[in-house]
C-alpha positions in Angstrom: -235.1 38.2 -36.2 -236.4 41.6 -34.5 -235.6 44.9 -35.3 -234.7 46.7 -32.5 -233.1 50.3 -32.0 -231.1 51.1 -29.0 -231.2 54.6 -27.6 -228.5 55.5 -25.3 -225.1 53.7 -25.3 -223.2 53.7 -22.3 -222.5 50.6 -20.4 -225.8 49.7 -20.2 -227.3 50.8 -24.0 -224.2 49.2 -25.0 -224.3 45.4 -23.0 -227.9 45.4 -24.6 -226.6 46.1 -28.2 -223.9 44.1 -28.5 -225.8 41.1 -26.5 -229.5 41.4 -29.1 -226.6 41.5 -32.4 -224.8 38.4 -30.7 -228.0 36.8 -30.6 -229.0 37.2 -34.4 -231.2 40.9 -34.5 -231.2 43.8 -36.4 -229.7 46.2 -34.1 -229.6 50.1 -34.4 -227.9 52.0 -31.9 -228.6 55.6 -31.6 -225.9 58.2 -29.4 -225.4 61.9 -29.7 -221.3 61.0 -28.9 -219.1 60.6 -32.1 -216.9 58.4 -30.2 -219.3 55.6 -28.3 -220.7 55.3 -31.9 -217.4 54.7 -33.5 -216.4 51.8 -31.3 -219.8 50.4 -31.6 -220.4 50.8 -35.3 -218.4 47.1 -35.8 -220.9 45.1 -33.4 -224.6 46.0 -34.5 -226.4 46.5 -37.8 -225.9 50.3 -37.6 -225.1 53.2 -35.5 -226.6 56.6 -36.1 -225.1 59.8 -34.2 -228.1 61.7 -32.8 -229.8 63.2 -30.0 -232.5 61.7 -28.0 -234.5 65.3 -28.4 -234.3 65.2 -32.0 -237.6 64.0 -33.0 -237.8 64.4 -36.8 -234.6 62.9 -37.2 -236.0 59.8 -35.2 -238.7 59.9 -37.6 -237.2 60.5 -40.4 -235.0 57.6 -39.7 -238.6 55.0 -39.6 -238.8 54.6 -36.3 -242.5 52.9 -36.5 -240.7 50.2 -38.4 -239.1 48.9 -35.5 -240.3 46.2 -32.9 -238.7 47.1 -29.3 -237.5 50.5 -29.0 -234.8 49.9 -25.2 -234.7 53.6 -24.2 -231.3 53.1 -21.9 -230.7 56.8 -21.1 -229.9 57.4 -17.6 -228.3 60.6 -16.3 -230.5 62.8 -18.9 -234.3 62.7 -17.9 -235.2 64.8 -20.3 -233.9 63.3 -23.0 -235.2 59.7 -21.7 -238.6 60.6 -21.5 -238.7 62.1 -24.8 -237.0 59.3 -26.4 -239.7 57.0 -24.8 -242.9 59.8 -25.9 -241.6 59.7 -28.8 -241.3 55.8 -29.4 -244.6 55.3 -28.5 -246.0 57.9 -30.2 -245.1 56.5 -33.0 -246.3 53.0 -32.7 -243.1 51.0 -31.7 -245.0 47.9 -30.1 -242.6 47.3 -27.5 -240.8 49.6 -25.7 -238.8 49.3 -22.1 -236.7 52.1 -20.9 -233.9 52.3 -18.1 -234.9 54.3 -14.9 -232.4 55.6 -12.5 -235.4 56.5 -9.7 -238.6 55.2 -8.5 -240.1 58.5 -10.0 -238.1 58.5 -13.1 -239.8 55.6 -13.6 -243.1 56.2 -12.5 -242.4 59.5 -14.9 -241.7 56.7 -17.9 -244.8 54.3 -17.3 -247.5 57.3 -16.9 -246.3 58.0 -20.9 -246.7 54.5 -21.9 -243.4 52.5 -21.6 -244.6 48.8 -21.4 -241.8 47.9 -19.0 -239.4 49.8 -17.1 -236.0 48.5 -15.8 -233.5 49.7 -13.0 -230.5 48.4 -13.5 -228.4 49.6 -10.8 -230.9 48.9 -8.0 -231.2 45.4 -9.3 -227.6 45.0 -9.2 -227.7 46.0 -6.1 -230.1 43.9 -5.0 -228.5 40.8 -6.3 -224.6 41.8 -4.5 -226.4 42.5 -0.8 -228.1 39.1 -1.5 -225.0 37.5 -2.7 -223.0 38.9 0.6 -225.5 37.7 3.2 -227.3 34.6 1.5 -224.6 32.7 -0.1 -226.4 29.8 -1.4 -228.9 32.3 -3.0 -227.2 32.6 -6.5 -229.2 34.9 -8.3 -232.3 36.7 -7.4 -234.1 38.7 -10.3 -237.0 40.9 -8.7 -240.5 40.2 -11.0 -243.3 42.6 -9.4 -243.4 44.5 -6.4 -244.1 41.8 -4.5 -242.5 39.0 -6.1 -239.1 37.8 -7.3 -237.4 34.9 -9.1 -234.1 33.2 -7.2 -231.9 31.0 -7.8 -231.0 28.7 -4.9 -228.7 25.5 -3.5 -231.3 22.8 -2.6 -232.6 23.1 1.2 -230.8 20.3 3.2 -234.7 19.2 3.9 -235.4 19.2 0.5 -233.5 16.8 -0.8 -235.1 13.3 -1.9 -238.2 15.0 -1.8 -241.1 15.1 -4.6 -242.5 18.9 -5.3 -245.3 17.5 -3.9 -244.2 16.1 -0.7 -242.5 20.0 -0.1 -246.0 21.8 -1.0 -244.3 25.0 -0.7 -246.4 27.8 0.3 -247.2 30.4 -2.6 -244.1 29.7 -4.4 -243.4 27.7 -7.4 -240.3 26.0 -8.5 -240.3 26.8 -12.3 -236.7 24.8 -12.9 -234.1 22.7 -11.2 -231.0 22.4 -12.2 -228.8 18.8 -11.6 -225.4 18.8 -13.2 -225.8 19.8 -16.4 -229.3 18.8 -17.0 -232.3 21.3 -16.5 -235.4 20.3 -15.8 -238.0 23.5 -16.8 -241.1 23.4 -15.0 -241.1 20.5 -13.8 -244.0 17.9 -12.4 -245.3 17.7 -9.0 -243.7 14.0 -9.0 -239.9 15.9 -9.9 -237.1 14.7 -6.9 -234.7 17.5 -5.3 -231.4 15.4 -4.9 -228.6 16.9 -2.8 -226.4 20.0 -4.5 -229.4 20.4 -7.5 -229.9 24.2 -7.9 -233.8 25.5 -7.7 -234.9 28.1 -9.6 -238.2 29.4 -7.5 -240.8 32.6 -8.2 -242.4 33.5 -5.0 -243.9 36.0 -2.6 -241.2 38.2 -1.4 -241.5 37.4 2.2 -241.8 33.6 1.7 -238.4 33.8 0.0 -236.9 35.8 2.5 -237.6 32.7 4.3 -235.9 30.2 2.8 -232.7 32.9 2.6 -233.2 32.6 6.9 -232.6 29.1 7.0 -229.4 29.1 5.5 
C-alpha cells in the first residue's frame, strides 16, 4: 500500500482519488473548496481543506512522508507549479502533475516533476481516433514519438505467428482472444480472427495500420 496525496480535486484530482482508495492506498486529498472536500471525505483515507500556495501547511501536514504526490491542478498555474516545487522540494519520490498546455508542462518538468500528464488532449486524441479508426479501440500516447493502441486483428494477420508478421519497429506487447490475455507473448504466438492486439510503436508505423482499415 502507497501513500499518496492528491492535490486538486475536480474531475480529474477526484477520478484519481477515488480510483488509488478503490484500489487499496492511503489516499489524502487536499482542496481549498469546503464543498469538493465534503463529498470526498467518505471515499479516501482523508481530506484536508487547503490551498495549493500554502506551503507550511503542506509541511506541516508531513508531506516528505508520502510516496506519489499527483499535482491535478489545472485552471490555476500558479498554484500547480507551486504545489509541484513544493513536492519535490521536499523529497516526495514520485511526483506527476496534470498540464493543461505544452508550456504548462514544459513549466512543470524544468522544476522536477518526474511525469507530466494531459488529460484533455489525450482524451482528445483517443475520441478523433475512435471517430475515424474504428477498429482502433484505444490508443494511449507513450513518448513523443511513440504510442500504445489497442487494435481488431488485421484481416492479414490472422493465422499468422509474430514471427511470420515481423512488424517493422513495433511490438505487440499483448493479444487479447475472448477472455484470455496473452501478455507479451512469444515470437511463435498465432493472431486468430476477431483477437484484439495490443501494439507500442513508432507513431507513423501505427498511423499505418489505422490506413488499412
Amino acid at each position: 500500500m502507497k501513500q499518496i496525496i492528491v492535490v486538486g480535486c475536480g474531475r480529474f484530482g477526484s477520478s484519481v482519488a477515488k480510483t488509488l482508495s478503490k484500489l487499496g492506498h492511503d489516499v489524502m486529498v487536499v482542496d481549498q473548496n469546503p464543498d469538493i472536500i465534503k463529498d470526498i471525505s467518505e471515499y479516501v483515507a482523508h481530506a484536508v481543506q487547503m490551498d495549493a500556495l500554502d506551503e507550511p501547511s503542506f509541511r506541516t501536514m508531513g508531506i516528505r512522508n508520502f510516496d506519489v504526490a499527483v499535482i491535478a491542478i489545472g485552471s490555476d498555474l500558479e498554484a500547480s507549479i507551486m504545489a509541484t516545487l513544493i513536492a519535490k522540494e521536499a523529497g516526495v519520490p514520485t511526483v506527476i502533475a496534470k498540464a493543461m498546455s505544452e508550456i504548462h508542462g514544459k513549466l512543470l518538468m524544468k522544476i522536477g516533476a518526474d511525469k507530466v500528464i494531459y488529460p484533455e488532449r489525450d482524451m482528445g486524441m483517443r475520441v478523433a481516433f475512435g471517430l475515424v479508426t474504428p477498429n482502433i479501440l484505444d490508443v494511449i500516447e507513450f513518448s513523443q514519438d511513440y504510442s500504445i493502441i489497442e487494435t481488431v486483428a488485421l484481416e492479414e494477420w490472422e493465422q499468422k505467428s509474430l514471427k511470420e508478421l515481423n512488424l517493422s519497429d513495433m511490438t505487440i506487447i499483448a493479444i487479447k482472444t475472448g477472455e484470455r490475455i496473452n501478455i507479451v507473448p512469444s515470437s511463435d504466438a498465432v493472431i486468430k480472427k476477431d483477437d484484439i492486439v495490443v501494439i507500442l510503436g513508432n507513431n507513423d508505423n501505427l498511423k499505418k495500420i489505422s490506413e488499412k482499415r
